[in-house]
C-alpha angles and dihedrals in degrees: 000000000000110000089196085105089062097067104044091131081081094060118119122283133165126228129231152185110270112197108269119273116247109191103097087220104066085039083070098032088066096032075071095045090055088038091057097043097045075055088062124084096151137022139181135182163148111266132198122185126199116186130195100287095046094269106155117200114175124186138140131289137211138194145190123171136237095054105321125117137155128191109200108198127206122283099258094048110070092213131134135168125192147183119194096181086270116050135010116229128182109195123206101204092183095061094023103238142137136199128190140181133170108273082236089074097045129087081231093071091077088060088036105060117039087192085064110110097240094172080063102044092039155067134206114236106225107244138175098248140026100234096084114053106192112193119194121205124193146131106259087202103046105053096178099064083066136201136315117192112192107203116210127191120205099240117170117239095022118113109301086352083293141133127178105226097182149287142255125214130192124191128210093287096044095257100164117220111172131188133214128196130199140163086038117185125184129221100347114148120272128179129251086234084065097076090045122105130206097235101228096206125114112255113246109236111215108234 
């Protein structure tokens, strides 16, 4: 079985101006949210992933900015996702297939490149309490590519007083993936190999 299927919040998407939020309040809700993730050269965690029917994979992520990812998945599923400041791949050992598209039209471009406008691409969710900043991030334009919401919790002492908890994506259907992240550490240092993959395709012999 292909676990591709398990890991469609990672599908294209293109990113696009919102209109500008007017509450003074979002605007520096999400001045906070950039300011936290310009603070960020390296991250590591604990990762545990939901889709749709309840299925939970949990497994360990690396980052790198700018552009560089990688989603380690537990030992008994072959999956592998990487981003190697170019393309994202996400690699299927058990079927032995690989799929890549540029970061840039992917939602994770916006976590990937602290250099991205967020305050452009994205929109403060209103919440009860400021101590969760949910940013969502779609094209307007391109419904089909669907939502990515990135979720943020106010912790003293993390990157611009900052954590990313997580983040829920919904495809064009409303098929809900969400994402939860634990044992999180800032700015350690982490190896270039980290963000290479082992391609699983059978090398064409020339004749």
């Amino acid at each position: 079985m292909t676990y591709l299927k398990y890991a469609l919040f990672f599908a294209p998407m293109a990113l696009v101006a919102t209109a500008p939020t007017t509450a003074q309040s979002s605007s520096a809700r999400l001045a906070r949210v950039v300011a936290h993730m310009k603070a960020v050269g390296t991250m590591s965690a604990a990762f545990t992933q939901t889709d749709r029917n309840g299925r939970v994979l949990t497994g360990k992520l690396l980052l790198k900015r700018p552009g560089q990812v990688r989603f380690e998945y537990q030992k008994d599923v072959p999956l592998l996702i990487v981003a190697d400041g170019r393309a994202l791949t996400m690699v299927d050992y058990e079927v032995k297939q690989v799929q890549r598209w540029p970061i840039r039209n992917s939602p994770l471009a916006a976590l990937l490149d602290p250099g991205q406008d967020l305050a452009r691409y994205g929109k403060v969710i209103p919440s009860s309490t400021d101590d969760i900043i949910s940013v969502e991030v779609r094209d307007a334009k391109r419904p089909e590519f669907g939502t990515i919401t990135m979720i943020f919790v106010t912790k003293p002492g993390a990157p611009g007083g900052l954590t990313l908890n997580g983040w829920v994506a919904l495809d064009s259907k409303n098929n809900r993936t969400s994402l939860r992240l634990s044992d999180i550490n800032y700015n350690g240092p982490i190896g270039q190999n980290a963000f290479t993959w082992r391609d699983p395709r059978p090398v064409r012999r020339k004749s």
